[in-house]
N, C-alpha and C positions, 0 to 999 in steps of 0.2 A: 559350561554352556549357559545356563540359567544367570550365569553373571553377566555374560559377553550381552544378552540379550535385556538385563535391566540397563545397564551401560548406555545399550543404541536408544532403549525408551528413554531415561534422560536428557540424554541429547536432540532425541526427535521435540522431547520437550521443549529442552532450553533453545532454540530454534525456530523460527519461521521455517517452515517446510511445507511450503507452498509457491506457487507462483501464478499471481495474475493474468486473462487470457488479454489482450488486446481488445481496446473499446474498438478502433478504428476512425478513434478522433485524437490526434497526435498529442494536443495538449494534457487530455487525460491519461494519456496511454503513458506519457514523461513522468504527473503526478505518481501515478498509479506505482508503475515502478519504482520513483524513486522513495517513495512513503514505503513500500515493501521495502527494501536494499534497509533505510534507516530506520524499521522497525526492530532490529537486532538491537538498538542499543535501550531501546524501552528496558521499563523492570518487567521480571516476568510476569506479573498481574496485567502491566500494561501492553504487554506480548499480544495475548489474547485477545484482547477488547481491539488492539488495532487489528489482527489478523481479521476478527468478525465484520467493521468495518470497511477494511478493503473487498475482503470478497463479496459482502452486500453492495459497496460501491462502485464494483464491477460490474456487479450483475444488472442492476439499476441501468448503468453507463450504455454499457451494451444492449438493452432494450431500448433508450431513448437516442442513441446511435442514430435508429434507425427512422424515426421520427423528424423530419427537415424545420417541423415546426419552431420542437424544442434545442436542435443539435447548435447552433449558434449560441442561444444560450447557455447549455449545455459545456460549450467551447471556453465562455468566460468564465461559467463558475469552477470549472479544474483550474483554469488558470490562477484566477484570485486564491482557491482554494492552497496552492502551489506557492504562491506569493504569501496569503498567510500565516503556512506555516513556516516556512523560511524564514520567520520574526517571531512568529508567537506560537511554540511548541516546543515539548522537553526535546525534542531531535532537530534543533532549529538549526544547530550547526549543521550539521549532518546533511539537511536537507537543502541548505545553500548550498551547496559544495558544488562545481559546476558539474565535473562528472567523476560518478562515481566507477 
C-alpha cells in the first residue's frame, strides 16, 4: 500500500494536475489552455513556476474580465502573449501547434 501511494505522489508530481477556470475572454481562455496542455513538457523545475503562473494569471484574468475598461486590452495582451510564446519559449513548438 505505502508503495502504491509514493507511486501516485510521484506522478501527481511529475504532472500538471491542475486545470485553469475560464477568464471568459476567449483569447485568454486559448492561451490559458494551451500554455497548461504544453507545460508537460517543461523540466520539472520549470513545471512549477509555470503551474504558479498560470494559476496567478488566471486569477488576475478573471478579475479584470470583468472591468470593460481594461478587458480590450486585456484581450491583446493574451493574444500577443500567445503569439510570443509560439516563437520564444522552451514549449515554442508545442505551443504553435494548432490544436492540441
Amino acid at each position: 500500500m505505502r508503495h502504491k501511494l509514493l507511486f501516485f505522489w510521484a506522478l501527481m508530481m511529475a504532472t500538471p494536475a491542475f486545470a485553469v477556470d475560464p477568464t471568459g475572454i476567449a483569447p485568454c481562455d486559448a492561451f490559458l489552455k494551451r500554455y497548461e496542455q504544453c507545460s508537460s513538457y517543461l523540466s520539472q523545475k520549470q513545471i512549477h513556476a509555470a503551474q504558479k503562473e498560470l494559476l496567478e494569471s488566471a486569477m488576475s484574468m478573471r478579475a479584470a474580465a470583468n472591468n470593460p475598461t481594461v478587458r480590450a486590452d486585456l484581450e491583446r495582451f493574451c493574444q500577443d502573449r500567445f503569439n510570443q510564446m509560439k516563437t520564444k519559449s522552451d514549449i515554442a513548438e508545442c505551443m504553435a501547434k494548432p490544436d492540441l
